[in-house]
C-alpha positions as CSV (number, residue, x, y, z in Angstrom):
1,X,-14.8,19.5,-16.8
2,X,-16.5,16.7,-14.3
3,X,-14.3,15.6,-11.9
4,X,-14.2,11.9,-9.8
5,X,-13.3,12.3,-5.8
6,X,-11.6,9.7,-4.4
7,X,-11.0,9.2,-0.8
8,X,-9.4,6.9,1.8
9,X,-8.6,6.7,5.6
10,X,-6.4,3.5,6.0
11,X,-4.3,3.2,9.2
12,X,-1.7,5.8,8.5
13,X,-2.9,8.4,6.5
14,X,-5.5,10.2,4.9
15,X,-5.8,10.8,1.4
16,X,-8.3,12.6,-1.2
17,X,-7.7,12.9,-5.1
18,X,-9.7,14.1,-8.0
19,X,-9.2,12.9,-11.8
20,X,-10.6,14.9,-14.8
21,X,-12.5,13.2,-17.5
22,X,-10.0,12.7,-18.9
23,X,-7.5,10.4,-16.3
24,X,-5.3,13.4,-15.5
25,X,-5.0,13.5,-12.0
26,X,-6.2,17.2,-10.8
27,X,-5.2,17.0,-7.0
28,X,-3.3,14.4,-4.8
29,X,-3.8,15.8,-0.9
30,X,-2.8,13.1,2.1
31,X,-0.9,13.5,5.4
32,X,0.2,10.7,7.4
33,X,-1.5,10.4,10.7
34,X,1.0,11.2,13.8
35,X,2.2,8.7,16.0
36,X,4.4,9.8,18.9
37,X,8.1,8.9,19.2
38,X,8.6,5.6,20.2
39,X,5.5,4.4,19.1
40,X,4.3,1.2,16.6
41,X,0.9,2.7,15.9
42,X,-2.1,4.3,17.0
43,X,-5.5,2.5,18.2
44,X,-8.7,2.8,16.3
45,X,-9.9,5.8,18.0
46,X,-6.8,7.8,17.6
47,X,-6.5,6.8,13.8
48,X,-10.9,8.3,13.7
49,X,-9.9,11.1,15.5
50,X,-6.7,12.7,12.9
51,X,-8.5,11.3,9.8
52,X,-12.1,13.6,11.0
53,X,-9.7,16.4,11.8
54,X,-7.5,16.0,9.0
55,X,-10.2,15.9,6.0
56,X,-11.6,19.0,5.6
57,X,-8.2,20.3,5.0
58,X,-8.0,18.3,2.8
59,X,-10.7,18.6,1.0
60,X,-10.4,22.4,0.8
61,X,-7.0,22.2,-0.8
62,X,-7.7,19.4,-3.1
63,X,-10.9,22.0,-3.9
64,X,-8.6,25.2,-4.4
65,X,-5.7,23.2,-6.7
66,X,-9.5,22.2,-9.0
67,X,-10.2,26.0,-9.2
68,X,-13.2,25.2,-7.4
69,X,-16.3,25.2,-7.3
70,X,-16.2,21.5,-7.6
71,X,-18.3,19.6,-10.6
72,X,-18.4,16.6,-9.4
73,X,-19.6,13.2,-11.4
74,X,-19.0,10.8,-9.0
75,X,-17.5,9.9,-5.6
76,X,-15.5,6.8,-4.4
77,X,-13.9,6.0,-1.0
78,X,-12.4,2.3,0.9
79,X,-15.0,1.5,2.8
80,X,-12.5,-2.2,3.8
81,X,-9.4,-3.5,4.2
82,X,-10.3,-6.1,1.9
83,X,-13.2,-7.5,-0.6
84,X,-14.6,-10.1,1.9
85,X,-17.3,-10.2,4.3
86,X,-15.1,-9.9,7.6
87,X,-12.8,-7.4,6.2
88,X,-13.7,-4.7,8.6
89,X,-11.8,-1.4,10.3
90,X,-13.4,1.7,12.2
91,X,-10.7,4.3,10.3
92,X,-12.8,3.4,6.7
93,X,-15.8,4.4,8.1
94,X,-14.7,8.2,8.5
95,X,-13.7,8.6,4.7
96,X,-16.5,6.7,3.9
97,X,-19.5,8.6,5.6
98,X,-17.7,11.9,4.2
99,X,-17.9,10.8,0.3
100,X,-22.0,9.8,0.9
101,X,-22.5,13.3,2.1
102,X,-20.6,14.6,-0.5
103,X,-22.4,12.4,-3.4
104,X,-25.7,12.9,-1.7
105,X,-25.1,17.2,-1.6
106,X,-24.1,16.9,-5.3
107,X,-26.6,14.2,-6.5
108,X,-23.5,12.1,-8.1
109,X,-23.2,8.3,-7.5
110,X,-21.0,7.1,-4.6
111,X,-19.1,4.1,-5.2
112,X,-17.5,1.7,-2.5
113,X,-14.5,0.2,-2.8
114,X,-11.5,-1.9,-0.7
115,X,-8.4,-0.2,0.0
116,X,-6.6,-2.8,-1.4
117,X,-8.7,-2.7,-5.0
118,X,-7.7,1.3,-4.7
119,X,-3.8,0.5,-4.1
120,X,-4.3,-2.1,-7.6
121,X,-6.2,0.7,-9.2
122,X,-3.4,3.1,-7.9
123,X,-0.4,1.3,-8.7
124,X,-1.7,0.4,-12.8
125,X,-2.8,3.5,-12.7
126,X,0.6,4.9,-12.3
127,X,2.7,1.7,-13.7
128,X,0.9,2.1,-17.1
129,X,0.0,-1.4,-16.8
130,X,-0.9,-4.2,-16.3
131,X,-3.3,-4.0,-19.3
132,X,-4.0,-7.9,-19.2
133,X,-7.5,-9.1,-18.3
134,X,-5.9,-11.0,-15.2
135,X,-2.7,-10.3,-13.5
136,X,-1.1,-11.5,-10.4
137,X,-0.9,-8.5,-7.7
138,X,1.8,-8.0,-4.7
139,X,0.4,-6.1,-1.9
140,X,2.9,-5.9,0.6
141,X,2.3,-2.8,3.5
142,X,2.1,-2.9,7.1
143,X,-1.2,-4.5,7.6
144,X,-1.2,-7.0,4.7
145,X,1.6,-9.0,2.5
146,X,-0.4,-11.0,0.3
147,X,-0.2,-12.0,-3.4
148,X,-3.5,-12.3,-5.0
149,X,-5.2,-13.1,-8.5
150,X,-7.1,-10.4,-10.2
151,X,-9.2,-10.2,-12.7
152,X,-11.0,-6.9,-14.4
153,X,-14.4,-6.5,-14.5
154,X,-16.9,-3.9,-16.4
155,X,-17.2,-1.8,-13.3
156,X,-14.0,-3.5,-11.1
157,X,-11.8,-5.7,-10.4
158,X,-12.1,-9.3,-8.6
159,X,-9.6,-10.0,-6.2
160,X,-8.6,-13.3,-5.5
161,X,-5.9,-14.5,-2.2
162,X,-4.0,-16.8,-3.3
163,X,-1.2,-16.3,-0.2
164,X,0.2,-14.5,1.9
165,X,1.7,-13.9,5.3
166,X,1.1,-16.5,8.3
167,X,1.5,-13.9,11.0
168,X,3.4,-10.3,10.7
169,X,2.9,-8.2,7.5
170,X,6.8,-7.4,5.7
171,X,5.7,-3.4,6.3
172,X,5.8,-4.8,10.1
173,X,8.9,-6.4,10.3
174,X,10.4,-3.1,8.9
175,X,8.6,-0.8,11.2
176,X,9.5,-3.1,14.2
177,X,13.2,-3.2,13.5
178,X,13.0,0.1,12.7
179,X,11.5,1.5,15.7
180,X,14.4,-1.0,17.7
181,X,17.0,0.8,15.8
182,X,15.3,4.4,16.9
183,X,13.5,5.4,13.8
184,X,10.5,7.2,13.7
185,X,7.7,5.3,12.5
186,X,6.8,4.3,10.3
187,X,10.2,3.5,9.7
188,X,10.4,2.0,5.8
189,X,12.1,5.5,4.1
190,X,14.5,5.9,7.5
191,X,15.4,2.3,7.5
192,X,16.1,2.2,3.8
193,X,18.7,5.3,4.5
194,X,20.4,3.6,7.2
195,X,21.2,0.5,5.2
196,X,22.3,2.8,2.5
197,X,25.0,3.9,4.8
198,X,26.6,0.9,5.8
199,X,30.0,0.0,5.6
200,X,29.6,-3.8,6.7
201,X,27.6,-6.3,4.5
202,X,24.3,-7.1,5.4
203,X,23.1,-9.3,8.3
204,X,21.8,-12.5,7.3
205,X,17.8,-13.3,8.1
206,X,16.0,-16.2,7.0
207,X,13.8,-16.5,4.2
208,X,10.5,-18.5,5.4
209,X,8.5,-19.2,2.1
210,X,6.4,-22.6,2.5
211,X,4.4,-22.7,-0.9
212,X,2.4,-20.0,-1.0
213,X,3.0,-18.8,2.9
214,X,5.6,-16.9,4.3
215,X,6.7,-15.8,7.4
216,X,9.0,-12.6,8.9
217,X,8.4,-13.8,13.1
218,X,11.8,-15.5,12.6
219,X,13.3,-13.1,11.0
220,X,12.2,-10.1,13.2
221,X,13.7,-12.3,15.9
222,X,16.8,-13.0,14.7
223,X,17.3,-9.3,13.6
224,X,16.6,-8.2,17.4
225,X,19.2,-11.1,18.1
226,X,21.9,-9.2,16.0
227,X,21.3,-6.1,17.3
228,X,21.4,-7.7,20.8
229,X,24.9,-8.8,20.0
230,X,26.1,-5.2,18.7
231,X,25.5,-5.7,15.0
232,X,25.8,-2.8,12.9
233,X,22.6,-1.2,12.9
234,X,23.0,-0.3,9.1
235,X,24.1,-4.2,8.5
236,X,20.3,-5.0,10.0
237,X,18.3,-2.7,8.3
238,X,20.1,-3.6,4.8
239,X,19.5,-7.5,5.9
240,X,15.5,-6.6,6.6
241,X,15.4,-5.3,3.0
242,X,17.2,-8.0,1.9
243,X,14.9,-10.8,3.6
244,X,11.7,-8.8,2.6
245,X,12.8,-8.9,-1.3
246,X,14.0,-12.7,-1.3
247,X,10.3,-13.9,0.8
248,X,8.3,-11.6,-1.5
249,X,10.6,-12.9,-4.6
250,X,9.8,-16.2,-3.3
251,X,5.9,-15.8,-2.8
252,X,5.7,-14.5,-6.2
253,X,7.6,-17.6,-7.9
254,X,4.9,-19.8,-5.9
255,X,2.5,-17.6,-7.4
256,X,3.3,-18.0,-11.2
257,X,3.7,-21.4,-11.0
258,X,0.1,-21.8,-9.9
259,X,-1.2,-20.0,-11.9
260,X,1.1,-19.5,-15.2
261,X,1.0,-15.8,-15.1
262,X,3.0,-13.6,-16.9
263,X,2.5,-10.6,-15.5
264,X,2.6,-8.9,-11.3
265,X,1.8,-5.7,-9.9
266,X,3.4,-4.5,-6.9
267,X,1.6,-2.5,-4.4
268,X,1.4,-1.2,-1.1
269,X,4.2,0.9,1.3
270,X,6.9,-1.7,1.6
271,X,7.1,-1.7,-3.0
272,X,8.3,1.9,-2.4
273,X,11.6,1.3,-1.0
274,X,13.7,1.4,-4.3
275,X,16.6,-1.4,-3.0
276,X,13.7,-4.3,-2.8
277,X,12.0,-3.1,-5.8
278,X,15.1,-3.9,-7.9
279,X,16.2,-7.3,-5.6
280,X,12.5,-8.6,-6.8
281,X,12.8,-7.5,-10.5
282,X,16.3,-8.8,-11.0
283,X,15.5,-12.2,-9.5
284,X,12.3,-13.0,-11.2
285,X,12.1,-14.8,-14.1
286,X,12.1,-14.5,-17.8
287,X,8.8,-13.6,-19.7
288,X,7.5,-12.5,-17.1
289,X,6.7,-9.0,-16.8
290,X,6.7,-6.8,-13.5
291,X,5.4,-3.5,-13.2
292,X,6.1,-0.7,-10.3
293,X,4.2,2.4,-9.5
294,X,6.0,5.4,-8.6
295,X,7.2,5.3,-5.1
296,X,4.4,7.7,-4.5
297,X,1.5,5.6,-5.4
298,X,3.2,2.4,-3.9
299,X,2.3,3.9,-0.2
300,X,-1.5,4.6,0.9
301,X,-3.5,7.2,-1.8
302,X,-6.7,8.0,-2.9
303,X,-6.1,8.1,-6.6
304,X,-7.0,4.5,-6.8
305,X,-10.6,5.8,-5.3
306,X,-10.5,8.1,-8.1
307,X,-9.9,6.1,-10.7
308,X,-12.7,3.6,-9.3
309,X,-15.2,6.7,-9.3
310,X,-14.0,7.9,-12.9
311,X,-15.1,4.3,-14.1
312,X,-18.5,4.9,-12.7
C-alpha cells in the first residue's frame, strides 16, 4: 500500500505522520521541542536547531511502525503560519526542505501547505466532521487565536480571517500565568490540573470581546494582580480557563452572526484542555453544531500534512 508523509515544524514541536490509501493513519511520531525551566519559549534558531536534530528520529520510527521500506505517493509539510503572503517563520523551513528531498528521492509530488490548513485538516480529520462545504473554524494555540471562514476546495481548503486576537494569543495568556505560577511550559495540561485542584472558586478575569476582536492583556494582568495579592494559585488557573472559554464563546457568537453558520471547528493547543472545551459547547447556541478533535490532534501534528498529501 502507498502511503502520504506529512510533516511539520511549528514553534513547539515536530511532527511526521503517514496515512494509507485508505485514511488510516499508519504512524503519528512528534516530540515537543525543550525549553528550559523558567522559560516562555525558544528563539528561531533554537526552535531550527531541535526540529533538524529531532527529524530523522523521527522519520526512522514513523518508517519502522510502516514496516518499511517506505512506498511513498506523495509528501506534504507547513511551509507557514498562515495562507497569506507575509505569513512567514524560519522553524517551517526545516520540515519543509526535508519533505522536497524526500519527494524528489522518491519521484512523488510534494505539496505545501499552512500549519493552520494542517490543524483544520487535523482536527476534521479526527472530529469526523465538519462535512459542510463551508464551516466556521476556531484556532486558538499559543501563536494564534483567530476564528476564520473556510471553505473546501478540489485540492484544499480556503481560509478566510474573519477575527481574532488584538494582541496576545489565549495559548499565551495560559503559558504566561502558567509559567508565573511555576509550571513548566508550555503550561496548558499543568495549568488545567492545578485548577482541577482547587478548593476556592475561581478568580474572576474579564472577558474583552469587541465584535469580532478580543483581547487577554487585561486579563493576563489582572491575573498577575491576584496572584500579587495571594490568590489561590488553583483559583487563577481555573479563572484563565474560564476567561479563555467565555472570549472564545464570545468570538464565536460574533462569528455566526456574520455569517449564519451552523457549524465550527475547534483547533489548535488551547481546544485540548477538556474544562474549556465543554464551557464553549454548553454555552453556544442551538442548531448549531460544534465539533472537537481528540485532545491529541487539538495540539500541533502532522496528520493534517498527511491528509493534505493523501488528497494529492
Amino acid at each position: 500500500m502507498k502511503l502520504a508523509l506529512g510533516i511539520d515544524t511549528s514553534c513547539y514541536t515536530t511532527s511526521v505522520a503517514l496515512m494509507g490509501e485508505d485514511g488510516a493513519l499508519v504512524a503519528d511520531e512528534r516530540r515537543l521541542l525543550a525549553v528550559k525551566p523558567g522559560g516562555r519559549g525558544l528563539s528561531q534558531s533554537e526552535m531550527i536547531f531541535q526540529h533538524t536534530r529531532h527529524l530523522p528520529e523521527l522519520f526512522a520510527a514513523a518508517a519502522v511502525k510502516a514496516g518499511g521500506p517506505l512506498a511513498l505517493a506523495a509528501v506534504a509539510a507547513s511551509t507557514q503560519p498562515r495562507s497569506l503572503p507575509e505569513s512567514y517563520m524560519p522553524a517551517f523551513l526545516v520540515g519543509a526542505g526535508y519533505a522536497r528531498v524526500i519527494a524528489a528521492a522518491q519521484a512523488v509530488p510534494f505539496v505545501s501547505l499552512s500549519h493552520q490548513e494542517g490543524h483544520i485538516l487535523a482536527g476534521a480529520w479526527s472530529a469526523g466532521g465538519p462535512a459542510d462545504a463551508q464551516f466556521l473554524a476556531v484556532h486558538a494555540s499559543g501563536g494564534t487565536t483567530e476564528v476564520a471562514f473556510v471553505k473546501r476546495e478540489a485540492c484544499g481548503l480556503k481560509v478566510e480571517a474573519l477575527g481574532g486576537t488584538g494582541d496576545i494569543a489565549a495559548g499565551q495568556l495560559i503559558d504566561r500565568i502558567g509559567v508565573a505560577l511555576g509550571l513548566p511550559f508550555p503550561a496548558g495540561p499543568r495549568l488545567e490540573e492545578l485548577a482541577l485542584a482547587g478548593q476556592t472558586a475561581p478568580a474572576t478575569l474579564p472577558v474583552a470581546v469587541r465584535g469580532l476582536k478580543l483581547s487577554f492583556a487585561g486579563p493576563e494582568t489582572q491575573a498577575l494582580r491576584f496572584l500579587a495579592k495571594g490568590q489561590e494559585p488553583a483559583a487563577v488557573a481555573a479563572g484563565v480557563q474560564n476567561c479563555v472559554a467565555d472570549s472564545l464563546l464570545g468570538l464565536c457568537q460574533e462569528a455566526i452572526s456574520a455569517t449564519g453558520a451552523g457549524a465550527i471547528l475547534f483547533v489548535g493547543g488551547v481546544m485540548a484542555n477538556a474544562h474549556i472545551r465543554g464551557r464553549i459547547a454548553a454555552g453556544l447556541a442551538a442548531g448549531v453544531r460544534p465539533y472537537f478533535p481528540a485532545a491529541r490532534y487539538s495540539g500541533d501534528n502532522a496528520v493534517g500534512a498527511a491528509c493534505r498529501a493523501l488528497v494529492r
